[in-house]
BASE-632475 format. One record per residue: residue in three letters; x negated, z negated, y of N, C-alpha, C, O in turn. Coordinates in steps of 0.001 Angstrom, whole numbers, always signed. Layout:
<atoms>
@residu: ALA&nu: X&nw: Z&nv: Y&cau: X&caw: Z&cav: Y&cu: X&cw: Z&cv: Y&ou: X&ow: Z&ov: Y
...
</atoms>
This chain:
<atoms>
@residu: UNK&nu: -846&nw: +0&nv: -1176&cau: +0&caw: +0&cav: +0&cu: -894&cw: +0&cv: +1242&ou: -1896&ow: -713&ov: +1278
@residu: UNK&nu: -445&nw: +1013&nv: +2547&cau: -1176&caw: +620&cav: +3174&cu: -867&cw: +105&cv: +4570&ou: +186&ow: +246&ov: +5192
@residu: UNK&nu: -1704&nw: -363&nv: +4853&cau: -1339&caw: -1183&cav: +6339&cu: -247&cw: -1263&cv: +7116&ou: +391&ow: -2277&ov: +7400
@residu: UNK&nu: +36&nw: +394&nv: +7612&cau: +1055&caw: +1057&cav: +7776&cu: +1990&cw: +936&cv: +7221&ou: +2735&ow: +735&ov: +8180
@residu: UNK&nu: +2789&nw: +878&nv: +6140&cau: +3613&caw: +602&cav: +5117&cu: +3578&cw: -801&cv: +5232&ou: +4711&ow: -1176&ov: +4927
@residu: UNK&nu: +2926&nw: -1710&nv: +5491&cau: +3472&caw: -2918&cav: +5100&cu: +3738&cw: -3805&cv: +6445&ou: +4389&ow: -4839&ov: +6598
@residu: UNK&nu: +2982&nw: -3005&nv: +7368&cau: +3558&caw: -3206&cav: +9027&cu: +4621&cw: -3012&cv: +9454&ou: +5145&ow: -3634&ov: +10378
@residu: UNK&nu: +5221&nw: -1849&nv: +8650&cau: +6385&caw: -1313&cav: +9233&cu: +8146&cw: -2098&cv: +8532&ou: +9256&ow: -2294&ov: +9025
@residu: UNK&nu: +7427&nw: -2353&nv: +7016&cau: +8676&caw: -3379&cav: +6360&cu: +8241&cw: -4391&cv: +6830&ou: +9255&ow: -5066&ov: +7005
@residu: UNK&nu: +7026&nw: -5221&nv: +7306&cau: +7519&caw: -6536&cav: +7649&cu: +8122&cw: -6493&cv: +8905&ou: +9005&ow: -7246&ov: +9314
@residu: UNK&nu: +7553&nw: -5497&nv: +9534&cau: +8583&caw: -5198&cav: +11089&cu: +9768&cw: -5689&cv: +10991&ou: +10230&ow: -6651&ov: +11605
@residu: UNK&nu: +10385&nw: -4868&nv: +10029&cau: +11652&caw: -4417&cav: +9675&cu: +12410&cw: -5700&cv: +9412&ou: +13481&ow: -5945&ov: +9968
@residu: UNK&nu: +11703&nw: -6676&nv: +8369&cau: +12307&caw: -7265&cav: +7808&cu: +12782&cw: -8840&cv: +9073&ou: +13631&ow: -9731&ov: +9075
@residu: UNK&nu: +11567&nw: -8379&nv: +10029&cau: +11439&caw: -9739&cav: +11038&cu: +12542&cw: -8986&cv: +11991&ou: +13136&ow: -9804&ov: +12694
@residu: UNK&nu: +12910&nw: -7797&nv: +12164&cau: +14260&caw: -7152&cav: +12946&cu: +15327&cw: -7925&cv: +12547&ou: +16018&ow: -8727&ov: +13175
@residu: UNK&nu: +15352&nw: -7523&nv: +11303&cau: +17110&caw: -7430&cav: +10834&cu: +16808&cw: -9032&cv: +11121&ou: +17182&ow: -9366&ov: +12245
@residu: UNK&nu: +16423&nw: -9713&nv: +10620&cau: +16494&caw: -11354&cav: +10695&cu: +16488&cw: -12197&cv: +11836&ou: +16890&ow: -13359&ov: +11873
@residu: UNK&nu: +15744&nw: -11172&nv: +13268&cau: +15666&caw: -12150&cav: +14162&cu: +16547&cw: -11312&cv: +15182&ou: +16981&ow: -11988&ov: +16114
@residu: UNK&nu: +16913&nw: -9893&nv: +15186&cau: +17777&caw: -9270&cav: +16316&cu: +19330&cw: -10147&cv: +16533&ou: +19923&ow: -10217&ov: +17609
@residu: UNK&nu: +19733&nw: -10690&nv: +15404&cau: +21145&caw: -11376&cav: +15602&cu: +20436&cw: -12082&cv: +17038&ou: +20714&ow: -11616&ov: +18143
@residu: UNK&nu: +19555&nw: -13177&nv: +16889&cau: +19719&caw: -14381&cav: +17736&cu: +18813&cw: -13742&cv: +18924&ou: +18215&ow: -14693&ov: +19427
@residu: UNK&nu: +18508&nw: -12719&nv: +19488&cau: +17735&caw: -12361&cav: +20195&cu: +18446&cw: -11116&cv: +21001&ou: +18254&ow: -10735&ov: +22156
@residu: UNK&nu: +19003&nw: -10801&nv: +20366&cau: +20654&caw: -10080&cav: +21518&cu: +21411&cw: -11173&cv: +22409&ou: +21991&ow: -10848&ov: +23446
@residu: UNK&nu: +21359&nw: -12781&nv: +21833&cau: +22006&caw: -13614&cav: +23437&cu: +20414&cw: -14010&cv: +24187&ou: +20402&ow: -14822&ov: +25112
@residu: UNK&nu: +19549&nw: -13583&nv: +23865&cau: +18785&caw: -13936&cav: +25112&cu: +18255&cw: -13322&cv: +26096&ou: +18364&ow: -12153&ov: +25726
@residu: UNK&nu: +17647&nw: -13293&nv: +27309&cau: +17814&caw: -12673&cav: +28232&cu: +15854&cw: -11213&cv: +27706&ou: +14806&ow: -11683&ov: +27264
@residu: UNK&nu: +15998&nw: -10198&nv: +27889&cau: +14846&caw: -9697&cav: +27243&cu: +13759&cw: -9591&cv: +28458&ou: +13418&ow: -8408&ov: +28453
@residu: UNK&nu: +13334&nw: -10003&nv: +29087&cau: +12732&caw: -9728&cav: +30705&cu: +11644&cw: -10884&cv: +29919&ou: +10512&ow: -10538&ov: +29583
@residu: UNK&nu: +12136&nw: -12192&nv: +29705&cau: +10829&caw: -13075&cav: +29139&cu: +10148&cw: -12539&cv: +27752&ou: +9090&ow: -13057&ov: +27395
@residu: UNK&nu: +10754&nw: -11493&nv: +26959&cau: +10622&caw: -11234&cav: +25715&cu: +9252&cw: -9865&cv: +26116&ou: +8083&ow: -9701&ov: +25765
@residu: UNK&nu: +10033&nw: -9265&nv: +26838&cau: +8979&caw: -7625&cav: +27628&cu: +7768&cw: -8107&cv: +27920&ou: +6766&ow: -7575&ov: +27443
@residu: UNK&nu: +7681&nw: -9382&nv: +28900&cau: +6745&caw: -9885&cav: +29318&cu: +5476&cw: -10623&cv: +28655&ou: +4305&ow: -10769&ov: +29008
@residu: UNK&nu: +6359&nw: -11094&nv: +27342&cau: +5135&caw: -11667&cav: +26368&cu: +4882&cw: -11014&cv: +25562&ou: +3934&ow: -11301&ov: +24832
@residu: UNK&nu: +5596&nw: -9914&nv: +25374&cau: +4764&caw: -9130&cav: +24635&cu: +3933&cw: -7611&cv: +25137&ou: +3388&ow: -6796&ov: +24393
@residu: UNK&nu: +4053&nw: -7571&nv: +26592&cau: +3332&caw: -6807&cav: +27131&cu: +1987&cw: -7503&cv: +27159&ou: +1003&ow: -6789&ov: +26964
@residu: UNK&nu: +1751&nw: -9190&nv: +27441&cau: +726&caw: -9859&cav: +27396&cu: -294&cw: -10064&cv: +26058&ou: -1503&ow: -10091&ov: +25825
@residu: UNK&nu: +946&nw: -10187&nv: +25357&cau: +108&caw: -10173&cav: +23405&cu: -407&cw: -9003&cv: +23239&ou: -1454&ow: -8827&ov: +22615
@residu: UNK&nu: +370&nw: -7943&nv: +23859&cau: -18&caw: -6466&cav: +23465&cu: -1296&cw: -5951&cv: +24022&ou: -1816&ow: -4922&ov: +23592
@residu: UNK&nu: -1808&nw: -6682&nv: +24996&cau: -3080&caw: -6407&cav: +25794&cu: -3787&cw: -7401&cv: +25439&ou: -4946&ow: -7240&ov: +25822
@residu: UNK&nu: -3616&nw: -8476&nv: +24817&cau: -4731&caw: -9399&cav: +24558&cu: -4864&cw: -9098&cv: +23091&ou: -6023&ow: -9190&ov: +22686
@residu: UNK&nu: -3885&nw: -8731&nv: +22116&cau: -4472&caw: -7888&cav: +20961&cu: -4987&cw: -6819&cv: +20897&ou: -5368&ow: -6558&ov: +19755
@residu: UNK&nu: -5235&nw: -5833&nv: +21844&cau: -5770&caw: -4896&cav: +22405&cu: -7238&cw: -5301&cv: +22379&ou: -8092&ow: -5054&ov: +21528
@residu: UNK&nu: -7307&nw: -5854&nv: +23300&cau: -8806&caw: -6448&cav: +23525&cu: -9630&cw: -7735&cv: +23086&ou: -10705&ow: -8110&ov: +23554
@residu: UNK&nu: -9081&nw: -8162&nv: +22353&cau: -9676&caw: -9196&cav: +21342&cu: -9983&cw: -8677&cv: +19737&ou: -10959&ow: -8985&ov: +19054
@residu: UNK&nu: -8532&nw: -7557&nv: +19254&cau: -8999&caw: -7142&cav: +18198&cu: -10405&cw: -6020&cv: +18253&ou: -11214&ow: -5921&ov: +17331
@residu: UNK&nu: -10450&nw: -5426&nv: +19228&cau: -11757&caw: -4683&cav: +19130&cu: -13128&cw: -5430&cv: +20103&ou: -14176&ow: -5026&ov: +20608
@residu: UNK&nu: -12506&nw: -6523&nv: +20011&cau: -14380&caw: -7568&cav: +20142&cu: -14118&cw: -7752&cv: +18607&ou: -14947&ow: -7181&ov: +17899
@residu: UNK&nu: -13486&nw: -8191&nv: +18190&cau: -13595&caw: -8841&cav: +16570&cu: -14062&cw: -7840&cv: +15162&ou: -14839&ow: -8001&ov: +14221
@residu: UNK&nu: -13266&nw: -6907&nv: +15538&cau: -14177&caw: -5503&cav: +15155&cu: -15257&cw: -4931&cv: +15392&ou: -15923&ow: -4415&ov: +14494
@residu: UNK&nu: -15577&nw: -4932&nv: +16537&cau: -16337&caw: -4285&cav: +16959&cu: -17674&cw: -5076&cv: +17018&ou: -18708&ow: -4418&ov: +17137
@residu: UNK&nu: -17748&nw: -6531&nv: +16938&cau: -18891&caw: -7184&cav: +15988&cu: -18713&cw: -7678&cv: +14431&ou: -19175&ow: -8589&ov: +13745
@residu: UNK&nu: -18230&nw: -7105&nv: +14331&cau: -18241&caw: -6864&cav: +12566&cu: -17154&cw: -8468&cv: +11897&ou: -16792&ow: -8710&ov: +10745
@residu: UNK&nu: -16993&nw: -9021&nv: +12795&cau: -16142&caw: -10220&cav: +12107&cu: -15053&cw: -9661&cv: +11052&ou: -14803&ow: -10006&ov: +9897
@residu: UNK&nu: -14502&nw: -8669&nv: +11885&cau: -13241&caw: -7841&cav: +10595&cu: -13735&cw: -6519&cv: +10151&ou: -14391&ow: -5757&ov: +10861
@residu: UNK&nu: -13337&nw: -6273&nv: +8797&cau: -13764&caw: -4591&cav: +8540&cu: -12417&cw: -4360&cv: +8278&ou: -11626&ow: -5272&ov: +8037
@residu: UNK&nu: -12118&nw: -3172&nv: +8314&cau: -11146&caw: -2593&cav: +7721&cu: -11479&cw: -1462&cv: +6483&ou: -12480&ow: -765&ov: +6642
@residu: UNK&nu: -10688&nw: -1279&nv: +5305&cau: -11137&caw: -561&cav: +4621&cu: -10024&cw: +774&cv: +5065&ou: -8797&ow: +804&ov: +5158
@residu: UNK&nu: -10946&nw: +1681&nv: +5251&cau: -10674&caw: +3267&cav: +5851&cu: -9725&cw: +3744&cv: +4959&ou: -8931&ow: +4297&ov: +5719
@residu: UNK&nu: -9270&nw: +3894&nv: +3759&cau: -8181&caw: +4449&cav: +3013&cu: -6960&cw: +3691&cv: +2788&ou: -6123&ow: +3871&ov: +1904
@residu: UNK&nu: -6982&nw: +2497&nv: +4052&cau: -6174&caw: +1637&cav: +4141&cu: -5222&cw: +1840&cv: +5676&ou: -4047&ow: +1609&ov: +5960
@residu: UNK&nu: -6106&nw: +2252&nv: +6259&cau: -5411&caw: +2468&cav: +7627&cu: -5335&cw: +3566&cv: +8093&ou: -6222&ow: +4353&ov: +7762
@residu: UNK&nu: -4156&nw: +4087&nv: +9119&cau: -4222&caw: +5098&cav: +9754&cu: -4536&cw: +5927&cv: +9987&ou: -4018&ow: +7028&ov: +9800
@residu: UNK&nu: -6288&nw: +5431&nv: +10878&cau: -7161&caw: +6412&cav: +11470&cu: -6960&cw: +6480&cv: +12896&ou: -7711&ow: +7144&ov: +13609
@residu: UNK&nu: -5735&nw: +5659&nv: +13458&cau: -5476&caw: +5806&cav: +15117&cu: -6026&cw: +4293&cv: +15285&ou: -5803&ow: +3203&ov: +14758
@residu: UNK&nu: -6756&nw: +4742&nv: +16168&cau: -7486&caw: +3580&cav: +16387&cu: -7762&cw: +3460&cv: +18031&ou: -8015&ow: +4424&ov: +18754
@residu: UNK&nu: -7652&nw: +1964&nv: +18499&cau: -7462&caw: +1352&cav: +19671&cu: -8435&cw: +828&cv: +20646&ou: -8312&ow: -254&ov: +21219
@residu: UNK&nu: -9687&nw: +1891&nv: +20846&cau: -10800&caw: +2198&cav: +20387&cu: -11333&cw: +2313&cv: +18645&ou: -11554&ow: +3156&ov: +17776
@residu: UNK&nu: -11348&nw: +954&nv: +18851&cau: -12528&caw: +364&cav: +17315&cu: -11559&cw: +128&cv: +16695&ou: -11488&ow: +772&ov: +15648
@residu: UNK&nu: -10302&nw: -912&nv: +17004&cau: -9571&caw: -1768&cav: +15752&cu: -8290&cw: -480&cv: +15590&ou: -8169&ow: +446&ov: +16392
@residu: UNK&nu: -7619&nw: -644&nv: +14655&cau: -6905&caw: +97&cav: +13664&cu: -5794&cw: -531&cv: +14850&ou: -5827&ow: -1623&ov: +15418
@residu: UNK&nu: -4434&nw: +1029&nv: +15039&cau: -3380&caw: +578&cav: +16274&cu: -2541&cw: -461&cv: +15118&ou: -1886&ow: -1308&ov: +15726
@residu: UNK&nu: -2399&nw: -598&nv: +13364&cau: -1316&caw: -1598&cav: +13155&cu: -1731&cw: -2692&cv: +13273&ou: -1004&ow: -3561&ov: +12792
@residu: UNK&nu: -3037&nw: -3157&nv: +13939&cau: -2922&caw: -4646&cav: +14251&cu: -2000&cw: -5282&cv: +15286&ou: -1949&ow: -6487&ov: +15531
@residu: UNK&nu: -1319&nw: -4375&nv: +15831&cau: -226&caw: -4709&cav: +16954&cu: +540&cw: -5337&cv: +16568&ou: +1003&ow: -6316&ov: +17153
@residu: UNK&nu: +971&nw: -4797&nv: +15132&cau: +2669&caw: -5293&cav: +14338&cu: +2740&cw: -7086&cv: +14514&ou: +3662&ow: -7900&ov: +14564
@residu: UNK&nu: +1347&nw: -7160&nv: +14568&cau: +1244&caw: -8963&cav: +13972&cu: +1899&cw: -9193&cv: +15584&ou: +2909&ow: -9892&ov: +15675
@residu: UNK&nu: +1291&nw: -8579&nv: +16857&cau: +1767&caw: -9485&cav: +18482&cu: +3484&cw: -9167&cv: +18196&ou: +4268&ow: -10067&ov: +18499
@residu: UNK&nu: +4072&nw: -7766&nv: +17562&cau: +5090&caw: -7227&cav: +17911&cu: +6156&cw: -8175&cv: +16974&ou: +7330&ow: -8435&ov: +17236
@residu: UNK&nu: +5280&nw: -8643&nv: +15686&cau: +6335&caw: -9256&cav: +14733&cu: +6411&cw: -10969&cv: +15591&ou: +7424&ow: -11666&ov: +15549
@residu: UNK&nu: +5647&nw: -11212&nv: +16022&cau: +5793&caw: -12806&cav: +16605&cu: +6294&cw: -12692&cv: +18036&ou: +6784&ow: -13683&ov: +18577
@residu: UNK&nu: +6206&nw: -11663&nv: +18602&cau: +7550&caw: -11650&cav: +20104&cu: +8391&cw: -11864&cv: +19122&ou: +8726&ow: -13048&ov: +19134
@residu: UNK&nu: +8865&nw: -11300&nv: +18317&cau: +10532&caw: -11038&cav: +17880&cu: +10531&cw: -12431&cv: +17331&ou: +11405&ow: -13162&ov: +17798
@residu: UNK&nu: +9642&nw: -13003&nv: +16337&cau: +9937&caw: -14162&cav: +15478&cu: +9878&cw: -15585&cv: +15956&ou: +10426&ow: -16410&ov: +15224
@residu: UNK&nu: +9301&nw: -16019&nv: +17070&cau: +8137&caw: -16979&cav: +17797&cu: +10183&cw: -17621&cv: +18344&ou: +10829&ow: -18567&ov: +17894
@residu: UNK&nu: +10421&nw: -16977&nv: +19009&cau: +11796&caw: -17032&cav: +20124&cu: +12703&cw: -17541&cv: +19239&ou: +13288&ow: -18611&ov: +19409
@residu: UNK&nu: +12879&nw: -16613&nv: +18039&cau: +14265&caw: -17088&cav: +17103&cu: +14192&cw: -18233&cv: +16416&ou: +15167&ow: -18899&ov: +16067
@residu: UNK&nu: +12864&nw: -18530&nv: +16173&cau: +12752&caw: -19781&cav: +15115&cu: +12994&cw: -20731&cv: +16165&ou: +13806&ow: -21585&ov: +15809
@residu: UNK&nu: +12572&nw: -20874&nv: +17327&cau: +12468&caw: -21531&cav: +18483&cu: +14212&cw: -21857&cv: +18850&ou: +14676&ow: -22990&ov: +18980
@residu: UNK&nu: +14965&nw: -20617&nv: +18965&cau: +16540&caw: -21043&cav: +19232&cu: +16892&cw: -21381&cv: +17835&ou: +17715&ow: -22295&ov: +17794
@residu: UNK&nu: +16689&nw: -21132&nv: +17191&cau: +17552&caw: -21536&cav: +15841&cu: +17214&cw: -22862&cv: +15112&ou: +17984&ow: -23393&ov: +14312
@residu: UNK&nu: +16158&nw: -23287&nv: +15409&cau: +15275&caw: -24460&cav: +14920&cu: +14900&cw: -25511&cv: +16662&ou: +14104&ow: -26429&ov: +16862
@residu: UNK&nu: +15944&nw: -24777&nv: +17657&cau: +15505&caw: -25954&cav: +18816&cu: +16493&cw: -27050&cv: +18651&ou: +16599&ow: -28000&ov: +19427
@residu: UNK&nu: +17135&nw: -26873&nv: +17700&cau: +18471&caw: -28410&cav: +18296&cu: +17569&cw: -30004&cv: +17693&ou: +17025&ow: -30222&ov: +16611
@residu: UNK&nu: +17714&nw: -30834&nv: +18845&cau: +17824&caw: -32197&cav: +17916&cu: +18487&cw: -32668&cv: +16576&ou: +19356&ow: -31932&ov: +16109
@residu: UNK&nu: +18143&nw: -33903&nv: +15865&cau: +19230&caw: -34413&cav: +15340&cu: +20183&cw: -34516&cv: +15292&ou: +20892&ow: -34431&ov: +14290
@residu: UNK&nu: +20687&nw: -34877&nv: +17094&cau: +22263&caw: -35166&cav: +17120&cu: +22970&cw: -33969&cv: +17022&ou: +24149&ow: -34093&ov: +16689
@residu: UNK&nu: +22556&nw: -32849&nv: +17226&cau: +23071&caw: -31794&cav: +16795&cu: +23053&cw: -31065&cv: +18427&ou: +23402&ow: -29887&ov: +18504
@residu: UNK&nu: +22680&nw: -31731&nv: +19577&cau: +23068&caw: -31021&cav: +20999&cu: +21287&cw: -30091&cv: +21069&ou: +20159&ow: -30377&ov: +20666
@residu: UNK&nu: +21799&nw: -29116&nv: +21687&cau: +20526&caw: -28447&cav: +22025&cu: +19321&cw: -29101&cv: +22582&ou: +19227&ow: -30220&ov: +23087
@residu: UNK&nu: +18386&nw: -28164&nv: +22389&cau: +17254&caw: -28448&cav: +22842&cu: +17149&cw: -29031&cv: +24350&ou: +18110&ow: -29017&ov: +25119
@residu: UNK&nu: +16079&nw: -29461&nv: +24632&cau: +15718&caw: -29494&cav: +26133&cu: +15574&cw: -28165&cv: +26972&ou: +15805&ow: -27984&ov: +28167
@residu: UNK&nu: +15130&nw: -27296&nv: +26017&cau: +14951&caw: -25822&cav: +26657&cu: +16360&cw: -25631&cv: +27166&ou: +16411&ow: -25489&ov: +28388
@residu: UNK&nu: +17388&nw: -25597&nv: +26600&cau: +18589&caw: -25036&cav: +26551&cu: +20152&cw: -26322&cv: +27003&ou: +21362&ow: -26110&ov: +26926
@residu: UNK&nu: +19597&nw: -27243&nv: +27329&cau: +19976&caw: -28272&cav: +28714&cu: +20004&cw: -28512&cv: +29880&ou: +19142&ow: -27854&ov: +30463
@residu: UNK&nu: +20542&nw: -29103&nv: +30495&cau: +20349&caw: -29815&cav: +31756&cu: +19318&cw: -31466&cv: +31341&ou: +18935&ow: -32015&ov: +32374
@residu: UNK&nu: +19067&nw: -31904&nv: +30557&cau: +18670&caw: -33255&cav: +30303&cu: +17237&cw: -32793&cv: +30162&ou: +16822&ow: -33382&ov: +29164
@residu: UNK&nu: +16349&nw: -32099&nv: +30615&cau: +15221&caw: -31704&cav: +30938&cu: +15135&cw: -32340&cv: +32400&ou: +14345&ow: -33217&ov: +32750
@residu: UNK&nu: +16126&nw: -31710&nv: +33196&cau: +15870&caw: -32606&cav: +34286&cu: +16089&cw: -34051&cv: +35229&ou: +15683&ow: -34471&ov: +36312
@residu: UNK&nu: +16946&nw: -34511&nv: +34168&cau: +17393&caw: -36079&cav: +34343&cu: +15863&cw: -36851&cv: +34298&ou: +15026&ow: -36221&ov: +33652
@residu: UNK&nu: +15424&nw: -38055&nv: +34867&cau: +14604&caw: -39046&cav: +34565&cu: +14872&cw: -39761&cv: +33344&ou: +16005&ow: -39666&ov: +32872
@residu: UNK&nu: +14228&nw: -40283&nv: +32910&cau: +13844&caw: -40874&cav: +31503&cu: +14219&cw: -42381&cv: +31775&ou: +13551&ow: -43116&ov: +32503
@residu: UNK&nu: +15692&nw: -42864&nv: +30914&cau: +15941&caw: -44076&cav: +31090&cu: +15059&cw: -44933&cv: +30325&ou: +14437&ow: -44693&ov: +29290
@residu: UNK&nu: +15149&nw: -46336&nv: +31274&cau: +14340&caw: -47465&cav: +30148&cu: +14750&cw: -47586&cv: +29541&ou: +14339&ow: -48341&ov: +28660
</atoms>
């Protein structure tokens, strides 16, 4: 299997699973972090390549390459915009069952004794 192929189903599989809860949120913070991941995986994966820390084996990838590093190292920034957010709303509630602080007003109350 190669890179490609397995970039593109885990894509897939982090879509179907995280687009439900990521259609109520607003996408302007979503564009933004992953325009940022997308340029810092840009330029971190080809220092890391490009001093030999990672190899890639050549009948494994593409061949489009981002300079040095192989372009499906993206999938990993592109699969954690989508995944990072949903686990985050779906896994933000307390115990008592009321939302997160993210998703409150009791973020900005003072802290009773």
């Amino acid at each position: 299997m190669t890179y490609v192929v397995l970039s593109v189903v885990a894509l897939a599989i982090i879509a179907a699973a995280t687009l439900p809860v990521l259609k109520r949120v607003d996408r302007r913070p979503l564009l933004l972090t992953a325009l940022v991941l997308l340029v810092l995986t840009v330029v971190f994966d080809n220092i890391i390549v490009g001093v030999g820390l990672v190899a890639y084996d050549e009948s494994l990838i593409s061949g489009v390459l981002m300079p040095i590093a192989p372009v499906e190292d993206l999938a990993y920034a592109i699969g954690a915009v989508m995944l990072v957010p949903a686990l985050w709303i779906l896994f933000g509630r307390r115990r008592d069952g009321h939302a997160g602080a993210a998703a409150s007003d009791e973020s900005d109350r003072e802290p009773q004794p």
